[in-house]
C-alpha positions in Angstrom: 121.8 111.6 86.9 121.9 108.2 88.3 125.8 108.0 87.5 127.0 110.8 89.9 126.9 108.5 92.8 128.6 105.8 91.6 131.0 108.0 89.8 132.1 108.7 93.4 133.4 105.1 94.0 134.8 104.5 90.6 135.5 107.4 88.9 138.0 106.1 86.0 135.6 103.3 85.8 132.8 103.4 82.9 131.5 100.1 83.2 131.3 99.9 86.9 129.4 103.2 87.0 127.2 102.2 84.3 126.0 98.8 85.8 125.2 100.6 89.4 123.3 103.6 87.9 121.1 100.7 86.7 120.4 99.5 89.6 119.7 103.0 91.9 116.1 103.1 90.6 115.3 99.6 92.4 117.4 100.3 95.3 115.3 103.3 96.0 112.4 100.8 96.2 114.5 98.8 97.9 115.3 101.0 100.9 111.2 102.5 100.6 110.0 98.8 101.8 113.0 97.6 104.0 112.6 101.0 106.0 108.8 100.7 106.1 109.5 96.8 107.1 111.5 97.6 109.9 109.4 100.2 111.5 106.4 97.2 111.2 109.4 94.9 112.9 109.5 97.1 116.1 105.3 96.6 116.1 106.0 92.7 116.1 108.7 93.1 119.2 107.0 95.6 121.3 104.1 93.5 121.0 105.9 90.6 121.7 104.9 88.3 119.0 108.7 87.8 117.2 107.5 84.0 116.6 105.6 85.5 113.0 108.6 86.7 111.4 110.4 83.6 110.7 108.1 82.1 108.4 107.4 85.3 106.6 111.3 85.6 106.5 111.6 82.3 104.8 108.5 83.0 102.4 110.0 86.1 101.3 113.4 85.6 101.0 114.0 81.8 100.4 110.7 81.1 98.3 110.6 84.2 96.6 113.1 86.6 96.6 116.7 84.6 96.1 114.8 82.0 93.4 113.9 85.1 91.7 116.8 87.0 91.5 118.8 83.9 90.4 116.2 83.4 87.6 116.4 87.3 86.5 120.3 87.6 86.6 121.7 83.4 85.7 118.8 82.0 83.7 116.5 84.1 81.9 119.4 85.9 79.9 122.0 83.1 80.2 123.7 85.5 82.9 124.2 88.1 80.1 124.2 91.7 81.9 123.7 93.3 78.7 119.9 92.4 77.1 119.0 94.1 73.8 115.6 95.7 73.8 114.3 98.5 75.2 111.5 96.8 76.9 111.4 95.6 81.0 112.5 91.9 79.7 115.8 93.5 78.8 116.2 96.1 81.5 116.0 93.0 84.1 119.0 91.2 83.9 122.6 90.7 84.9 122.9 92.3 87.8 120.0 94.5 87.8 118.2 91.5 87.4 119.7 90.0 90.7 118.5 93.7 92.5 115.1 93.3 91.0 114.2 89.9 93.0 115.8 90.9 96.1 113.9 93.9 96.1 110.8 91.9 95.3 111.9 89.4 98.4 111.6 92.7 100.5 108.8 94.1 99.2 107.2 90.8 100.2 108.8 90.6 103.4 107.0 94.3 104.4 103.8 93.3 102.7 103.1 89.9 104.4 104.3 91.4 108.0 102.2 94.2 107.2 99.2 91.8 106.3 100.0 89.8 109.7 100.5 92.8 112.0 98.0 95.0 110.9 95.2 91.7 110.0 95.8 89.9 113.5 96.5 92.8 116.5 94.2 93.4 118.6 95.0 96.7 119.5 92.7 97.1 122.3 94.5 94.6 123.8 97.7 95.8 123.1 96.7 98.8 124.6 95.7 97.6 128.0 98.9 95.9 128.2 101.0 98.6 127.2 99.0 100.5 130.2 99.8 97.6 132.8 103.6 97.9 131.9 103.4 102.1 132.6 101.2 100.8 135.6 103.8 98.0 137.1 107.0 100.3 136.7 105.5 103.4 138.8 
């Protein structure tokens, strides 16, 4: 089932196909925590506090999620995209091993915004200001 959609892309291409339908399941996680991160994003702006997401950027992405995906996919398998096994060891690497951090790096990017937005707003406060903008633009 995974291979329909890439089928549409590369259709006389088995080993194109192949490699992407391995990676659909993590890109479904992938898309579940960008989209729940981007909704958390528009928290961070309305409340006007844009100055956390740098660092949480650079934790996620640069500490985490790139090293990570360059370990799964260049050094853990010697860059091989085909692992023998049948186990998760095998299943993450090549490619789907450069998915899997990446989708990690966002999964961590959504989780620490979420831990920042949700552990520090006041949202009393935020709501009395929200009411003085309504107030000021009568």
């Amino acid at each position: 089932p995974h291979e329909w959609l890439p089928s549409l892309f590369a259709p006389d291409e088995t080993g194109v196909i192949y490699e992407a339908s391995r990676t659909i399941p993590l890109l479904a996680l992938y898309v579940l925590a960008d989209g729940l991160q981007v909704a958390i994003n528009g928290i961070v702006k309305g409340c006007g506090r844009q100055c956390i997401t740098i660092p949480i950027v650079v934790v996620a992405y640069w500490i985490v999620g790139v090293p990570l995906a360059y370990y799964l996919a260049f050094v853990r398998h010697q860059g091989e995209s085909e692992c023998e096994g049948d186990d998760i060891n095998s299943y993450l690497c090549g490619d789907v091993g450069l998915v899997a951090g990446m989708t990690i790096g966002t999964w961590c990017h959504m989780l620490l915004l979420a831990l920042a937005v949700f552990g520090t707003t006041n949202w009393k406060e935020e709501a009395c200001k929200a009411k003085e903008r309504v107030v000021e633009h009568k």
